[in-house]
C-alpha positions as a printed Julia matrix, in Angstrom:
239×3 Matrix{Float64}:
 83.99  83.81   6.47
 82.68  83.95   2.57
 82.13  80.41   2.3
 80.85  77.22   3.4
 83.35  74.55   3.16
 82.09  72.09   0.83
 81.81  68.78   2.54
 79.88  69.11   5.91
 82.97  67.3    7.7
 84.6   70.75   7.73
 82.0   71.92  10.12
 82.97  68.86  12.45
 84.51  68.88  16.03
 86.23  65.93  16.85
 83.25  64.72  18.48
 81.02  65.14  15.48
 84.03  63.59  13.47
 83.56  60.1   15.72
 79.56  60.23  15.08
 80.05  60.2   10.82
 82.51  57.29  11.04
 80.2   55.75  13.51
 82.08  55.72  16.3
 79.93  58.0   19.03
 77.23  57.05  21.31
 74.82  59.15  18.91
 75.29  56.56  15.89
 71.15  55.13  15.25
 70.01  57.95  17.72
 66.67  58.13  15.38
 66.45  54.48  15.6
 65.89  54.49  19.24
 63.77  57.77  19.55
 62.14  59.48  17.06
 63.87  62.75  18.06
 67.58  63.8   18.81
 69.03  67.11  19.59
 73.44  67.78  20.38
 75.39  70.46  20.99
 79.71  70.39  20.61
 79.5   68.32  17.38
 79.88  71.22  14.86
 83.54  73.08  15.38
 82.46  75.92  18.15
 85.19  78.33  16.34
 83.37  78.48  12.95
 79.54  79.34  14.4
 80.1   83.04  14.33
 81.46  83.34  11.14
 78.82  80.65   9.42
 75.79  82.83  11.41
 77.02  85.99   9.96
 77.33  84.54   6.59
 73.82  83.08   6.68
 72.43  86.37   8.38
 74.18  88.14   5.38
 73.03  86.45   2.45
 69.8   85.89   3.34
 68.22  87.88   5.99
 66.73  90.38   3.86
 64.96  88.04   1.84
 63.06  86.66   4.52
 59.05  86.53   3.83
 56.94  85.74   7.21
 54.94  82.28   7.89
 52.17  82.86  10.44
 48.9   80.9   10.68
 47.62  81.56  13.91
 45.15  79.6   15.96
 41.05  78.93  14.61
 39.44  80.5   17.34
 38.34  79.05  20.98
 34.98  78.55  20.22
 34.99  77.1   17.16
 34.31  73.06  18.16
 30.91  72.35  18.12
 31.21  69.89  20.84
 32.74  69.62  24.07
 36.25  68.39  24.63
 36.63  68.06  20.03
 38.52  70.88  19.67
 41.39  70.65  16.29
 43.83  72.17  15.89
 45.43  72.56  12.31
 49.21  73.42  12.46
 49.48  77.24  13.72
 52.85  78.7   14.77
 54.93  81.88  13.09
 58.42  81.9   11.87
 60.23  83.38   8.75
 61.55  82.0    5.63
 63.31  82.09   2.98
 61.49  81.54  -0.21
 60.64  78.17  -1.6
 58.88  78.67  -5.15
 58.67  80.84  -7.81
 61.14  83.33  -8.61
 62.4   84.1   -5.17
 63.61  80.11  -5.03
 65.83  80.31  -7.41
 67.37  83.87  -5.85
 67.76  81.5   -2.92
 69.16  78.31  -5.1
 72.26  80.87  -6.24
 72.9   82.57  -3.42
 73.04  79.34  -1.85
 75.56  77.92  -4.06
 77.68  81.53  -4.05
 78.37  81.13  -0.61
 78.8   77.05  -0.63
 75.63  76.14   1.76
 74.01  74.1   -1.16
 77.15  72.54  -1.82
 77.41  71.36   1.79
 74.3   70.49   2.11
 74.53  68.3   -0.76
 77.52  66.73   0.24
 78.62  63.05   0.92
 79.27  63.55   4.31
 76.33  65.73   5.35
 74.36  62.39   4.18
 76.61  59.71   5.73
 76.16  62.25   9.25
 72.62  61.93   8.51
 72.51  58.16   7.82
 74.69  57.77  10.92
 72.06  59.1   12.9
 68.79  57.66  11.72
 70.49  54.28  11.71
 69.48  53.33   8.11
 70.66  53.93   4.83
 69.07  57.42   3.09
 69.06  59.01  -0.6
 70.71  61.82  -1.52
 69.35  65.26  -0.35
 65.68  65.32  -1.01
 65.16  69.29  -0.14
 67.15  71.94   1.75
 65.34  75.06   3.65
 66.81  77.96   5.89
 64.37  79.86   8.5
 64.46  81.77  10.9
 62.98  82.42  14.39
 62.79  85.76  16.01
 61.27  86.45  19.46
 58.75  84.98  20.04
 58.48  82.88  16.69
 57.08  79.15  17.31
 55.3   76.15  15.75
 52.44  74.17  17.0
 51.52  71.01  17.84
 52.17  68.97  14.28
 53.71  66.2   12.75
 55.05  66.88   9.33
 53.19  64.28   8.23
 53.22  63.95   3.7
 51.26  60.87   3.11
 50.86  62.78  -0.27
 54.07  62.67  -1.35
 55.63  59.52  -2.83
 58.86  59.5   -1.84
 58.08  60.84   2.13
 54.93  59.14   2.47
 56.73  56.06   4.53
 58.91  58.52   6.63
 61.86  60.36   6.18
 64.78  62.39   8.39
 65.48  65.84   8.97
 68.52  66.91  10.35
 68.26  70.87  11.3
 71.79  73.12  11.89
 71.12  75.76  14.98
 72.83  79.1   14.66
 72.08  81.53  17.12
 73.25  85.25  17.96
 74.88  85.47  21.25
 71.26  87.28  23.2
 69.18  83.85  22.29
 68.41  82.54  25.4
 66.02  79.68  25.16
 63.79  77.94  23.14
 62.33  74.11  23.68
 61.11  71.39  21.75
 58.07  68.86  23.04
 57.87  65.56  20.9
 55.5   62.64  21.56
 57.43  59.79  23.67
 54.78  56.47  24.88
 52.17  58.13  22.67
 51.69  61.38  24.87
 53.5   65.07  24.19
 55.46  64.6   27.22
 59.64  64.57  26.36
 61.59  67.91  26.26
 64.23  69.62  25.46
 66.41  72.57  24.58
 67.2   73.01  21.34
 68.37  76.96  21.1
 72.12  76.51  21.56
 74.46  77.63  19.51
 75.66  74.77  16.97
 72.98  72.46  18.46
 72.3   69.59  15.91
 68.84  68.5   15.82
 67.5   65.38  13.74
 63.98  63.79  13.78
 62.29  60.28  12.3
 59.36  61.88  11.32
 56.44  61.71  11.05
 56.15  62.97  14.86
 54.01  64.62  16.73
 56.11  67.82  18.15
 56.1   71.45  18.89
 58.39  74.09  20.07
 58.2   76.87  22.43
 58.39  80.6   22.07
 61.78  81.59  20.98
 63.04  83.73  24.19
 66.28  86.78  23.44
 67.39  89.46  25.27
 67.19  91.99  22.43
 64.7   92.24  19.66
 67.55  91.67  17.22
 68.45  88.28  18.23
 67.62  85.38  16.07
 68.26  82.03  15.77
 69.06  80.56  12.36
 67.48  77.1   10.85
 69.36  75.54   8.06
 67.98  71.96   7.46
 68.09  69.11   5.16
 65.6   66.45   4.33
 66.35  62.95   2.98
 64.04  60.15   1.94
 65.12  56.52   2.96
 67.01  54.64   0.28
 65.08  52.4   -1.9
 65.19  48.68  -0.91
 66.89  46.45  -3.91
């Protein structure tokens, strides 16, 4: 596999297929839970060849994100500990020079076009329930053993065009020794709803912002990774 096909529906099972024209049981998942997570809606025969195309282009350009935690004893009062958001991952780059290294190799290979597509945002409207703008950013990362994030809520109140909310919607691609890996997201205003999210294909979309985390990426080898790609889009303005 050299390339991406162009308009996300190529990546579709059948199942996935019935979720963008609405028909699935998925269709406003986001509107009744800020977090959703899939597996069997991307085509299971095309996850090898779309890992080892990612892995290709862009695993030697990764650059490591780790911001680990203040330490123990740093509240100066019982029980007010913070906690900033810690956790350690890689990535590929997102300014300077590096970016746009990332920007063409992205569009070589057909990932931006995808991501950019019609129907990767109708599969994303289809989930949040409401109508969204066009891609507002694209990032791919990568978790290795052990790689994490912390307790956070991507919260941009900073940022005019995410400051009322917007949706992710992430694309899992694993190596076949990834074994497990969990998400924890805030459901009745407590961090206690769970689940896996390291399967291969698995589809993951969140409301956000929202308090989450997820767990320490678990392999069999130290080789194994599991592969991010992920789109952002900002609701549609209101006429």
């Amino acid at each position: 596999m050299n390339q991406f096909p162009h308009e996300f529906e190529g990546l579709l099972s059948r199942a996935g297929r019935r979720l963008l024209a609405g028909k699935h049981p998925a269709a406003g998942a986001l509107q009744r839970e800020g977090f959703f997570a899939a597996t069997g809606l991307l085509e299971p025969k095309l996850l090898p060849g779309c890992r080892k195309l990612i892995a290709r282009t862009f695993d030697a350009l990764l650059v490591e994100i780790s911001r680990p935690l203040p330490p123990a004893n740093a509240s100066t009062e019982s029980y007010e500990d913070t906690l900033p958001k810690v956790g350690r991952m890689f990535s590929v780059p997102i300014d300077g020079v590096g970016q746009l290294l990332v920007r063409r190799l992205a569009k070589e290979i057909g990932l931006l076009q995808m991501l950019e597509s019609e129907s990767f945002r109708r599969f994303s409207e289809v989930l949040a329930g409401v109508p969204l703008g066009p891609l507002a950013a694209a990032q791919v990362l990568c978790n290795r053993r052990g790689d994490y994030a912390g307790p956070h809520t991507d919260n941009h109140p900073n940022e005019p065009g995410a400051k009322d909310g917007y949706v992710d919607v992430h694309l899992t691609l694993t190596s076949p020794g990834v074994r497990e890996q969990f998400i924890v997201y805030q459901r009745g205003g407590h961090l206690n709803a769970m689940q896996p999210i390291a399967a291969n294909g698995t589809i993951t979309a969140y409301r956000l912002p929202l308090w989450h985390y997820t767990t320490p990426l678990q392999t069999r080898a130290e080789h194994d990774r599991r592969w991010l790609v992920l789109g952002s889009f900002h609701f549609a303005a209101q006429p």
